[in-house]
KELO-427431 format. One record per atom (N, C-alpha, C, CB): residue in one letter; x, y, z; residue number from 1. Coordinates in steps of 0.1 Angstrom, whole numbers, plus 5000, padded with zeros to 4 digits. Glycine has a CB too. Example, Ala and Ser with C-alpha at 12.3 -4.5 7.8 and 13.67 -1.06 7.14 Angstrom:
rest=A	x=5132	y=4943	z=5078	nr=1
rest=A	x=5123	y=4955	z=5078	nr=1
rest=A	x=5132	y=4967	z=5078	nr=1
rest=A	x=5113	y=4955	z=5090	nr=1
rest=S	x=5128	y=4978	z=5071	nr=2
rest=S	x=5137	y=4989	z=5071	nr=2
rest=S	x=5129	y=5000	z=5079	nr=2
rest=S	x=5141	y=4994	z=5057	nr=2
This chain:
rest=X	x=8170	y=4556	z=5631	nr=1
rest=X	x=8167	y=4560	z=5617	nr=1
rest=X	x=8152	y=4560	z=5616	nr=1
rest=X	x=8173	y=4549	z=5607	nr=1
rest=X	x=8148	y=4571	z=5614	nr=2
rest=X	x=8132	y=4572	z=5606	nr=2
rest=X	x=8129	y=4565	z=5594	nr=2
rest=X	x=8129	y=4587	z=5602	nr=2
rest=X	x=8119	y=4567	z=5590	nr=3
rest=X	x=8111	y=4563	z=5577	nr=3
rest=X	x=8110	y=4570	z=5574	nr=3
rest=X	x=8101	y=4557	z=5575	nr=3
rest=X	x=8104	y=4571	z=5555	nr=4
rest=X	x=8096	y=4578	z=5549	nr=4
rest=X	x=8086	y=4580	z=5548	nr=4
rest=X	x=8097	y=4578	z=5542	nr=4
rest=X	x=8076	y=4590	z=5544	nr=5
rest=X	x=8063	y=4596	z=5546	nr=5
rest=X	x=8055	y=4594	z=5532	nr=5
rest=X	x=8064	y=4612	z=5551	nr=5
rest=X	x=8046	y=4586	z=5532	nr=6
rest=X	x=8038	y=4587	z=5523	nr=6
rest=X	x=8040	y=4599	z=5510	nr=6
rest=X	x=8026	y=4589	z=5531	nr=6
rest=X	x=8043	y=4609	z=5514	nr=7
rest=X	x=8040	y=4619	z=5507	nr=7
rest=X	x=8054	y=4626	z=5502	nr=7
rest=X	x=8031	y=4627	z=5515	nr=7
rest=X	x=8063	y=4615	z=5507	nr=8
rest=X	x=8079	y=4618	z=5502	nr=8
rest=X	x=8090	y=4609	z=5506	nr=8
rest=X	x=8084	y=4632	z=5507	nr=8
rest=X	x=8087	y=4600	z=5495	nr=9
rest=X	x=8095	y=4589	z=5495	nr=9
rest=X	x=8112	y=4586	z=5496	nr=9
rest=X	x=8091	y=4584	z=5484	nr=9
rest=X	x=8113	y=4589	z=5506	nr=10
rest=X	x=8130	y=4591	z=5506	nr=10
rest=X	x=8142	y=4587	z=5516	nr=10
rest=X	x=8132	y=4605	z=5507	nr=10
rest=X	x=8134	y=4569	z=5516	nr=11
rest=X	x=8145	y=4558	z=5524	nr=11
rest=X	x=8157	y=4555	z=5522	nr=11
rest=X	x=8143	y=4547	z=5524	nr=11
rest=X	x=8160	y=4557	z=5510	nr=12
rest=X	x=8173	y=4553	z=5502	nr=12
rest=X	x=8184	y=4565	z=5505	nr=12
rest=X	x=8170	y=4552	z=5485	nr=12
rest=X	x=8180	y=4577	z=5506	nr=13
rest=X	x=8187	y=4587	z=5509	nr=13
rest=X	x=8192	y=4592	z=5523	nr=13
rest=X	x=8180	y=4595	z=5504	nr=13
rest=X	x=8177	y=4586	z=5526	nr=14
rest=X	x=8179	y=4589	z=5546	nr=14
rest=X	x=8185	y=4577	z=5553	nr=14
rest=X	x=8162	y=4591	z=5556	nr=14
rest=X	x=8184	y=4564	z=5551	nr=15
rest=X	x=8195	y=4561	z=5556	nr=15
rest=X	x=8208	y=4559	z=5554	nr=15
rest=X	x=8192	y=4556	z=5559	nr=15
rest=X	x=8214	y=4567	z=5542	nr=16
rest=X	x=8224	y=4566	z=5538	nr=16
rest=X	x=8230	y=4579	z=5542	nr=16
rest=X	x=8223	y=4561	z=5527	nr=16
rest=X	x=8221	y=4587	z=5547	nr=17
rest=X	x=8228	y=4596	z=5560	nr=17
rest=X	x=8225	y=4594	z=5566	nr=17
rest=X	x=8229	y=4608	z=5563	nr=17
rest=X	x=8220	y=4584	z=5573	nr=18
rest=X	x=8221	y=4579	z=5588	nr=18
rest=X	x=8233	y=4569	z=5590	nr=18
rest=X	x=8207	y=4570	z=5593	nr=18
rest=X	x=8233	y=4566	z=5580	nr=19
rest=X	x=8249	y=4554	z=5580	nr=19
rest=X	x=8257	y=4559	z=5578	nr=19
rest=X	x=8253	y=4543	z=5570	nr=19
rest=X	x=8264	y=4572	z=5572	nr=20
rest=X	x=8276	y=4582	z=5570	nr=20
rest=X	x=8276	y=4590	z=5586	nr=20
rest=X	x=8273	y=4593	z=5555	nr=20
rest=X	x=8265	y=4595	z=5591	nr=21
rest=X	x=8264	y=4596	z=5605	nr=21
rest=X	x=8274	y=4591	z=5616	nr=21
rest=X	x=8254	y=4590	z=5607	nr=21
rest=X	x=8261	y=4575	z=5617	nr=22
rest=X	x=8267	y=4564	z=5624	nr=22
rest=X	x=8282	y=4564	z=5620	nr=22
rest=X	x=8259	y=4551	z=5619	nr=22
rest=X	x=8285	y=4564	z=5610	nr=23
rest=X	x=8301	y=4560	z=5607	nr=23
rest=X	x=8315	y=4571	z=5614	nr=23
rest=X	x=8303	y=4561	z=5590	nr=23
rest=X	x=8308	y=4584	z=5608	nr=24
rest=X	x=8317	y=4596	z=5618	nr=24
rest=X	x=8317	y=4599	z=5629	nr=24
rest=X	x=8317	y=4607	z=5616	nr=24
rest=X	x=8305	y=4592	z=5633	nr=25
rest=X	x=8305	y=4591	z=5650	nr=25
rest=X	x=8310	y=4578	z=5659	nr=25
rest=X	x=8290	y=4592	z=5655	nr=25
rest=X	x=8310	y=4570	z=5653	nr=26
rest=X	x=8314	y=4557	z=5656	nr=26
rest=X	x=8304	y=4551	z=5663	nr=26
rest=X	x=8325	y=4557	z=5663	nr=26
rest=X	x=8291	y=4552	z=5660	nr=27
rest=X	x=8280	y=4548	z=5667	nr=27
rest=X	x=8270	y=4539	z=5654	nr=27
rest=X	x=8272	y=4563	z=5675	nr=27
rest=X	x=8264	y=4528	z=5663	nr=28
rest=X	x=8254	y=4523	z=5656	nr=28
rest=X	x=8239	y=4530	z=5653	nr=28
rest=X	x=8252	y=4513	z=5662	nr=28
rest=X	x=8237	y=4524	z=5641	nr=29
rest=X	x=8225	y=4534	z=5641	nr=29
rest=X	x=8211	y=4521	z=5640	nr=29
rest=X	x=8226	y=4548	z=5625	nr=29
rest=X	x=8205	y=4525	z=5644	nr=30
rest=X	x=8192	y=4512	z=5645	nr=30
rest=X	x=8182	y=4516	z=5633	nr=30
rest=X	x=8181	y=4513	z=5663	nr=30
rest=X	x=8181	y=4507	z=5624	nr=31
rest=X	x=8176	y=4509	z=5605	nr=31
rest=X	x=8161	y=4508	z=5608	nr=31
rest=X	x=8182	y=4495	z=5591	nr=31
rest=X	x=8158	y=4510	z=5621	nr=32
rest=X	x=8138	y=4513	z=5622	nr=32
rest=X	x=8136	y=4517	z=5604	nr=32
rest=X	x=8130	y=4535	z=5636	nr=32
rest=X	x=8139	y=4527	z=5599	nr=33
rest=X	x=8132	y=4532	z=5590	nr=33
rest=X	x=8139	y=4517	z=5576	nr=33
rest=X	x=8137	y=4552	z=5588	nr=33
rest=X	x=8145	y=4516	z=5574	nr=34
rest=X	x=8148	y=4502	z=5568	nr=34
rest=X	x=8137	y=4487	z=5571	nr=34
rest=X	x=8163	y=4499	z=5574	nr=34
rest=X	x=8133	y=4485	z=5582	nr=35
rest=X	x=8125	y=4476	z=5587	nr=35
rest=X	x=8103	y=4480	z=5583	nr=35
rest=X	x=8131	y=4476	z=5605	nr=35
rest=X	x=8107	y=4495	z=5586	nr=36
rest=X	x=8095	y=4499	z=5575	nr=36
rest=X	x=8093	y=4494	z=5564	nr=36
rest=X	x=8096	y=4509	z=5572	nr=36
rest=X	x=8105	y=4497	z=5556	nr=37
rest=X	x=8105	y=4499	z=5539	nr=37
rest=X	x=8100	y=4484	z=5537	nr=37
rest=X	x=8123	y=4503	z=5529	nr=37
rest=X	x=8111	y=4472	z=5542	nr=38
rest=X	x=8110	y=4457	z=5542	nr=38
rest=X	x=8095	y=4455	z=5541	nr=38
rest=X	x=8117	y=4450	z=5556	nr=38
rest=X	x=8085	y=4465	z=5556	nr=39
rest=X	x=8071	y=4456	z=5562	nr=39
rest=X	x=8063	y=4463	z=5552	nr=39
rest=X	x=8064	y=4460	z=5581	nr=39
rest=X	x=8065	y=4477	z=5542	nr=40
rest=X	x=8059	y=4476	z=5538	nr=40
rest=X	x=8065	y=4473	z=5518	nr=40
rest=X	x=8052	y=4486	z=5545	nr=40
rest=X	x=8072	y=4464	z=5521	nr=41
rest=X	x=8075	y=4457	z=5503	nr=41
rest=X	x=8069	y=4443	z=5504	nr=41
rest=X	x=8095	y=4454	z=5496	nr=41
rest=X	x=8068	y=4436	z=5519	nr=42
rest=X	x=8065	y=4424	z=5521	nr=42
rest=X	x=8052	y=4421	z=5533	nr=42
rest=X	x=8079	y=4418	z=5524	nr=42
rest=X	x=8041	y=4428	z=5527	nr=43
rest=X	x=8033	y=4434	z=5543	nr=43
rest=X	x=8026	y=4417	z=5544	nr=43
rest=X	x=8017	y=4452	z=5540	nr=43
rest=X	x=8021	y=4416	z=5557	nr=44
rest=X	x=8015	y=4405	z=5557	nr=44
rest=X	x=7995	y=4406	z=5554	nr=44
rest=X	x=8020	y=4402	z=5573	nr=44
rest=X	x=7983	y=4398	z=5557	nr=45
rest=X	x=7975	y=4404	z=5551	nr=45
rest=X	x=7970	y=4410	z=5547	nr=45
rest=X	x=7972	y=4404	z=5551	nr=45
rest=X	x=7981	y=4414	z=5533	nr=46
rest=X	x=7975	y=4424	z=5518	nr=46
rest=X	x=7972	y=4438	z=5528	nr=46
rest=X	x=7955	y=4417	z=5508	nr=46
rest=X	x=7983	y=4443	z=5534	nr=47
rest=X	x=7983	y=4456	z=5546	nr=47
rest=X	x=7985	y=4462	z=5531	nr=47
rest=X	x=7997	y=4459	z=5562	nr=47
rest=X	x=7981	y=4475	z=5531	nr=48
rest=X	x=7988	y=4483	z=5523	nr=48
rest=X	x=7998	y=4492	z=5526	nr=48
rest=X	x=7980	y=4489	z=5517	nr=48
rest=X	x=8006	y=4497	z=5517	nr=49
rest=X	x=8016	y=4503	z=5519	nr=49
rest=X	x=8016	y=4517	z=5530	nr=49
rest=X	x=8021	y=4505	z=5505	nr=49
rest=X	x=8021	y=4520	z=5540	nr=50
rest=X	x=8023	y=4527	z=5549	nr=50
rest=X	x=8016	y=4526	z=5557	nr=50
rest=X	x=8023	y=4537	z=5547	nr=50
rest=X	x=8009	y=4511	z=5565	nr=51
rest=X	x=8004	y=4508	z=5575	nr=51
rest=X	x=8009	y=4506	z=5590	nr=51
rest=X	x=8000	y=4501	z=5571	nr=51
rest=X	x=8026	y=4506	z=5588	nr=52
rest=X	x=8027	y=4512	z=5599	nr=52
rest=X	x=8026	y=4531	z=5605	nr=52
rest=X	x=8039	y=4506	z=5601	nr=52
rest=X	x=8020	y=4533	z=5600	nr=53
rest=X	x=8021	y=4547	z=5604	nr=53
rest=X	x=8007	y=4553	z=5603	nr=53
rest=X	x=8033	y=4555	z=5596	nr=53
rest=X	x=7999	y=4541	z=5594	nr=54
rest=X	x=7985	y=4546	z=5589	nr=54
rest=X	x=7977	y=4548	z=5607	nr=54
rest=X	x=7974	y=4531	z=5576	nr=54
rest=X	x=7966	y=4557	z=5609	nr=55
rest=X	x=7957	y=4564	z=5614	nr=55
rest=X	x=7945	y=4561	z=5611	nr=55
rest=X	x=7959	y=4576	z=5612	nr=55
rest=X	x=7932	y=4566	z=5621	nr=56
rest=X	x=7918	y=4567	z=5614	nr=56
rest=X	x=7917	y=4573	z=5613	nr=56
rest=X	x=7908	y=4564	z=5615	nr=56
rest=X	x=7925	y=4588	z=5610	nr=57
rest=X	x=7922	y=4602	z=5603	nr=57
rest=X	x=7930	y=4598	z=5595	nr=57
rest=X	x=7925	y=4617	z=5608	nr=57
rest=X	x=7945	y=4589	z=5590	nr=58
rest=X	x=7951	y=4591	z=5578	nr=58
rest=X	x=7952	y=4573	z=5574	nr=58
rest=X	x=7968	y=4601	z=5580	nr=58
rest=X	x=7945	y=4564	z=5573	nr=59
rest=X	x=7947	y=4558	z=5565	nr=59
rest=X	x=7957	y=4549	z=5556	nr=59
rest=X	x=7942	y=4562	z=5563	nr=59
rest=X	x=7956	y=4560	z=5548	nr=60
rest=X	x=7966	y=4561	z=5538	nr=60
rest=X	x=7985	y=4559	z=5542	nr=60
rest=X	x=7962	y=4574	z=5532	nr=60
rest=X	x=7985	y=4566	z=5555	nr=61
rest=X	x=7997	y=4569	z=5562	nr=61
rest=X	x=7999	y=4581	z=5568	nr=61
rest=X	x=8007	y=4568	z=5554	nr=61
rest=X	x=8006	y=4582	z=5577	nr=62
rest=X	x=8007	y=4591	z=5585	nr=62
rest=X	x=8022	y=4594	z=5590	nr=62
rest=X	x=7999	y=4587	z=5595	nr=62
rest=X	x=8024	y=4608	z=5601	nr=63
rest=X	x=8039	y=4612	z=5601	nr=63
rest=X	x=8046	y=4600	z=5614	nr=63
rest=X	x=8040	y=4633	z=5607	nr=63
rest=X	x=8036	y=4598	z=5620	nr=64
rest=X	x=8042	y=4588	z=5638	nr=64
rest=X	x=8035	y=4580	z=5631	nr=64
rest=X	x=8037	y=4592	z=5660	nr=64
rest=X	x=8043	y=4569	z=5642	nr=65
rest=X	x=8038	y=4554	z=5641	nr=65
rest=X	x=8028	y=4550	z=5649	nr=65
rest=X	x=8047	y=4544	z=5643	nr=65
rest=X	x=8020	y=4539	z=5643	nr=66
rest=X	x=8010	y=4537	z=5648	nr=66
rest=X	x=8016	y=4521	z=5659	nr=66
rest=X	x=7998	y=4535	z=5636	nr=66
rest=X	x=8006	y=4514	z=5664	nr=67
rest=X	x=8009	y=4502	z=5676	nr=67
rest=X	x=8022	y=4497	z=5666	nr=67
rest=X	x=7993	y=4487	z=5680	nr=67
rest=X	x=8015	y=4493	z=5655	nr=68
rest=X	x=8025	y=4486	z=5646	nr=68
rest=X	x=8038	y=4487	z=5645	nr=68
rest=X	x=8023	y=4488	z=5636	nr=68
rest=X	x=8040	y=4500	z=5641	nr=69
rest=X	x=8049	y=4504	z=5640	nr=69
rest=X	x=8058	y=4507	z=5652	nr=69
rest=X	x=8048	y=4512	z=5634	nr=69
rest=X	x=8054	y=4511	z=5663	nr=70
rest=X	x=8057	y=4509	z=5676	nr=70
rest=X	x=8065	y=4497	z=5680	nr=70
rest=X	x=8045	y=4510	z=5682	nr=70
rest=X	x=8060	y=4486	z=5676	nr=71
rest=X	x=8064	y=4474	z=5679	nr=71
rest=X	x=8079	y=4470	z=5672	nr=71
rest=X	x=8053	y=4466	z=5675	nr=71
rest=X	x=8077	y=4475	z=5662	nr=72
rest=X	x=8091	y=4473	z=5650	nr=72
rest=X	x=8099	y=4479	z=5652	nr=72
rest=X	x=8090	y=4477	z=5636	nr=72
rest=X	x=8097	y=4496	z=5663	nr=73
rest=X	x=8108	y=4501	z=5664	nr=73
rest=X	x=8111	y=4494	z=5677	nr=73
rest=X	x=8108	y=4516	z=5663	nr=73
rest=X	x=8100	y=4488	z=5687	nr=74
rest=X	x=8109	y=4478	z=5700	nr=74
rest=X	x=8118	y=4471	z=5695	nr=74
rest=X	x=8101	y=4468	z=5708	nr=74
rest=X	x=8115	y=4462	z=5683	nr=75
rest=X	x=8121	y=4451	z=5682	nr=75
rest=X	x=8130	y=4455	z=5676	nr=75
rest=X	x=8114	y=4441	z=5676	nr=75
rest=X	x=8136	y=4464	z=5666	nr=76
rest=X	x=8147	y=4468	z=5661	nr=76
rest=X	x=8158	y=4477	z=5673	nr=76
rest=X	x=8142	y=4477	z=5649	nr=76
rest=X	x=8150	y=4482	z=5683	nr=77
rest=X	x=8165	y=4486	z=5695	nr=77
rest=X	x=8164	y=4479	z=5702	nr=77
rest=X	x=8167	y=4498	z=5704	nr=77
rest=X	x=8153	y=4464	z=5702	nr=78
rest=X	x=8160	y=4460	z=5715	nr=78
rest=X	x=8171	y=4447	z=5708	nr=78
rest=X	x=8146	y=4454	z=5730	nr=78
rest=X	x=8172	y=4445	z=5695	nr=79
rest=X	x=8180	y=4439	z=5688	nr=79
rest=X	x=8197	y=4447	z=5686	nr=79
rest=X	x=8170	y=4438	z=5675	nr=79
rest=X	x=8192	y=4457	z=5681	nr=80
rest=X	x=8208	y=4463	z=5676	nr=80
rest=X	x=8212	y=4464	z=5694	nr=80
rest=X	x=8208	y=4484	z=5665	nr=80
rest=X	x=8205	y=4472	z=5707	nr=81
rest=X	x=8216	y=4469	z=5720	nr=81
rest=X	x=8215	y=4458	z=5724	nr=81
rest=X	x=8215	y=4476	z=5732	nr=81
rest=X	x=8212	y=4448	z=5718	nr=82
rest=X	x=8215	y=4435	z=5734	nr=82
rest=X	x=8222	y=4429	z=5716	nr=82
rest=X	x=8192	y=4422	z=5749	nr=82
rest=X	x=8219	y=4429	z=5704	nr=83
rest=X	x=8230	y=4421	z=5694	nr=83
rest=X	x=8216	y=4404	z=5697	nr=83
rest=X	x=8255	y=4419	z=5703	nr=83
rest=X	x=8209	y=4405	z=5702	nr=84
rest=X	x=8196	y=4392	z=5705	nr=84
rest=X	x=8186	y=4394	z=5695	nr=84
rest=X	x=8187	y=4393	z=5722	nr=84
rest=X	x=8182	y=4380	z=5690	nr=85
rest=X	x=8171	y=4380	z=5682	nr=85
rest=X	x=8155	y=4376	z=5690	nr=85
rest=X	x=8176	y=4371	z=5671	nr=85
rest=X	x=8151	y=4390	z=5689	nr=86
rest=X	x=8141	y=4390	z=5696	nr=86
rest=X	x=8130	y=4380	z=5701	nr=86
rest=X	x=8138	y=4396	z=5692	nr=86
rest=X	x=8129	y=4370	z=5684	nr=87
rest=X	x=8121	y=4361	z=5681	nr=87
rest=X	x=8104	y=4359	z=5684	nr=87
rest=X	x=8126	y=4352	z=5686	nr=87
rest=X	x=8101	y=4372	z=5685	nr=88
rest=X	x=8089	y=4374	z=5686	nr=88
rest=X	x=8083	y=4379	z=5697	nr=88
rest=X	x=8085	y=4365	z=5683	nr=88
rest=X	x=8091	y=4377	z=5709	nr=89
rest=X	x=8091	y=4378	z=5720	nr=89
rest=X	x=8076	y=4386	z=5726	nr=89
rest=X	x=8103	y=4386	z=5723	nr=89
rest=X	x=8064	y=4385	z=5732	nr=90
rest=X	x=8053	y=4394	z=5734	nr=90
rest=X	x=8060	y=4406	z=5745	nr=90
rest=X	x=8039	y=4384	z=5741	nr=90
rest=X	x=8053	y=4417	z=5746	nr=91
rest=X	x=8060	y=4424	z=5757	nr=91
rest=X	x=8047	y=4437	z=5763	nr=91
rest=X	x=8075	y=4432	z=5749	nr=91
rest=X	x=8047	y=4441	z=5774	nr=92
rest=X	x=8035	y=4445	z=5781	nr=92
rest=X	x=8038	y=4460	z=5777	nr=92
rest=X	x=8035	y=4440	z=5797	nr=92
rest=X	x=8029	y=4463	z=5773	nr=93
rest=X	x=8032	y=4481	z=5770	nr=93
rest=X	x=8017	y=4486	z=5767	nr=93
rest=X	x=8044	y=4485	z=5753	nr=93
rest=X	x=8008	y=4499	z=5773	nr=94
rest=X	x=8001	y=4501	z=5768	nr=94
rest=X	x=7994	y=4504	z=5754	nr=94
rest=X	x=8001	y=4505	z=5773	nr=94
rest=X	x=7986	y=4500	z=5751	nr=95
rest=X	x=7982	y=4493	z=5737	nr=95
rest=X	x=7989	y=4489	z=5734	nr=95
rest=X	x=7978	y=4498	z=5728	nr=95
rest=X	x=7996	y=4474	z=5733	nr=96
rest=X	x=8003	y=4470	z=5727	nr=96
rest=X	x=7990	y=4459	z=5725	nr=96
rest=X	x=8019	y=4469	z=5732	nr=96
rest=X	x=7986	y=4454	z=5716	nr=97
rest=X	x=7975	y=4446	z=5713	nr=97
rest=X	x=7979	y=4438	z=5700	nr=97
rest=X	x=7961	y=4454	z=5712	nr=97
rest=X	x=7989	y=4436	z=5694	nr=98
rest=X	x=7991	y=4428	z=5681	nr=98
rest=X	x=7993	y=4416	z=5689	nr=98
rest=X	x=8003	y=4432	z=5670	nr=98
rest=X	x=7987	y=4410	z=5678	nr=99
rest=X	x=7987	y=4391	z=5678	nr=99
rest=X	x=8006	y=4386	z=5680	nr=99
rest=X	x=7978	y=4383	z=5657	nr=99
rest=X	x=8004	y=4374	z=5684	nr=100
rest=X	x=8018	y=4367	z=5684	nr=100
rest=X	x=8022	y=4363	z=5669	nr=100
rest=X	x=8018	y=4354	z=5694	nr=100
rest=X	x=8013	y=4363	z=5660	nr=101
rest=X	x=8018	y=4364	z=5647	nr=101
rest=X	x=8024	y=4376	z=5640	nr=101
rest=X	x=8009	y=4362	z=5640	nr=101
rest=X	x=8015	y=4385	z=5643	nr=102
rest=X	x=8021	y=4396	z=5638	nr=102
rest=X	x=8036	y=4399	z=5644	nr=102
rest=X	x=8012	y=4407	z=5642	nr=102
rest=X	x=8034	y=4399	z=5659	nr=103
rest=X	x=8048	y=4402	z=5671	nr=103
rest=X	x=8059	y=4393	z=5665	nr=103
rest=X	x=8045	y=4397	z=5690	nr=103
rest=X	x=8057	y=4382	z=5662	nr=104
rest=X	x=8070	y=4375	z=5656	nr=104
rest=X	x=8072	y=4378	z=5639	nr=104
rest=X	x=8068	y=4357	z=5658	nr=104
rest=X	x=8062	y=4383	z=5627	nr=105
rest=X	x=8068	y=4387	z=5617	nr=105
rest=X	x=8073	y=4400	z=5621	nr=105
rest=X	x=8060	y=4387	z=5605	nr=105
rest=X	x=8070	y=4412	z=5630	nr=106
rest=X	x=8078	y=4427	z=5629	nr=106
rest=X	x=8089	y=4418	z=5635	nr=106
rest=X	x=8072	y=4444	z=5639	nr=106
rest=X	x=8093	y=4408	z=5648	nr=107
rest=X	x=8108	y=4407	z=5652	nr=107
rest=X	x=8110	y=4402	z=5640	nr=107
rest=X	x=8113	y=4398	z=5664	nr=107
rest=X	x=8112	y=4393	z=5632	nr=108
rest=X	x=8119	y=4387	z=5619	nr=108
rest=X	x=8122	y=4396	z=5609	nr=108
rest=X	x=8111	y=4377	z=5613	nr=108
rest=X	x=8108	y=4404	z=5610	nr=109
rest=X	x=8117	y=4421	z=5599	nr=109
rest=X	x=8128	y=4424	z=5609	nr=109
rest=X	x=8103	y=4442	z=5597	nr=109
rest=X	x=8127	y=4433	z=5616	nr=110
rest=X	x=8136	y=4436	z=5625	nr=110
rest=X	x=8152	y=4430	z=5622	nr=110
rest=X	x=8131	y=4432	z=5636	nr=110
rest=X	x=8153	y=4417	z=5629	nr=111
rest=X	x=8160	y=4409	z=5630	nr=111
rest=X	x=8167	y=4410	z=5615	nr=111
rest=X	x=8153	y=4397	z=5636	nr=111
rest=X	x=8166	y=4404	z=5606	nr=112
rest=X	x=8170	y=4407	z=5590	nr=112
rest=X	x=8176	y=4420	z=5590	nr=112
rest=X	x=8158	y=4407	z=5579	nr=112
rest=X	x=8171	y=4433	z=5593	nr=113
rest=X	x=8179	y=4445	z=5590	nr=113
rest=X	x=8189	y=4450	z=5600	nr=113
rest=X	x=8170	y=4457	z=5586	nr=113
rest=X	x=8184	y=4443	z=5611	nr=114
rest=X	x=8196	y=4447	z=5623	nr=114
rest=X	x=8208	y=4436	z=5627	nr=114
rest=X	x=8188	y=4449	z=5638	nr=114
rest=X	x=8206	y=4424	z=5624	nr=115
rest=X	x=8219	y=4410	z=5624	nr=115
rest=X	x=8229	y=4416	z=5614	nr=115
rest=X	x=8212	y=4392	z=5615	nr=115
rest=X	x=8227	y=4417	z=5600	nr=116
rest=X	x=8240	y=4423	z=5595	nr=116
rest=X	x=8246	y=4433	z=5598	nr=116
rest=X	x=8242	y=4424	z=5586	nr=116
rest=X	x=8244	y=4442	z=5611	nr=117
rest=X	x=8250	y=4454	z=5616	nr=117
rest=X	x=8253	y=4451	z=5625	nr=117
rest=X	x=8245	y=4464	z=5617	nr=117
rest=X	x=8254	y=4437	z=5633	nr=118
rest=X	x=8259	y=4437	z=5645	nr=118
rest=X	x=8273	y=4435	z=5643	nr=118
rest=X	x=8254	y=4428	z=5653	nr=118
rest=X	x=8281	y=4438	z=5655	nr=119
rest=X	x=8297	y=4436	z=5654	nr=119
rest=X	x=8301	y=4421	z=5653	nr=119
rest=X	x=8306	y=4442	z=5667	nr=119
């Protein structure tokens, strides 16, 4: 599941065809774009809203994700396939440079929108 874009706010809709999807296919769908909405209703220091995706050409937000957001979508598939709570886990990836604070609030977003979808 994607997110919404700064410039057209439309989580509520998109993953509720990602979940009608998931359902006629019989497949899980991984709520990345849900774990967005969460990081950015509850961001940690005073981030502003669309900082996973913000740029230093866009700021404000952008269409791809940035490290941040990168990280949230690790932690959200590697949660929905293994059904494990990540717990913060650090993991080696180029630029991957967020703190172990940060790395354990995106697994705990994560973790929250992907546990009630497990079987």
């Amino acid at each position: 599941m994607t997110w919404d874009f700064r410039w057209r706010p439309f989580i509520a809709e998109l993953a509720a065809s990602y979940d009608e999807i998931g359902r006629e296919l019989g497949i899980p769908v991984i709520p990345a774009g849900l774990v967005y909405r969460d990081c950015n209703l509850a961001p940690p220091h005073g981030e502003t809203p669309f900082w996973l995706t913000a740029s230093p050409e866009h700021p404000e937000g952008d269409l791809h994700e940035n490290e941040k957001g990168t990280a949230v979508n690790t932690y959200a598939t590697f949660a929905m396939l293994t059904g494990r709570n990540p717990l913060g886990r650090n993991f080696a990836a180029p630029g991957q440079t967020n703190d172990a604070t940060l790395l354990r609030y995106f697994s705990d977003m994560a973790w929250a929108e992907v546990s009630p979808r497990l079987r």
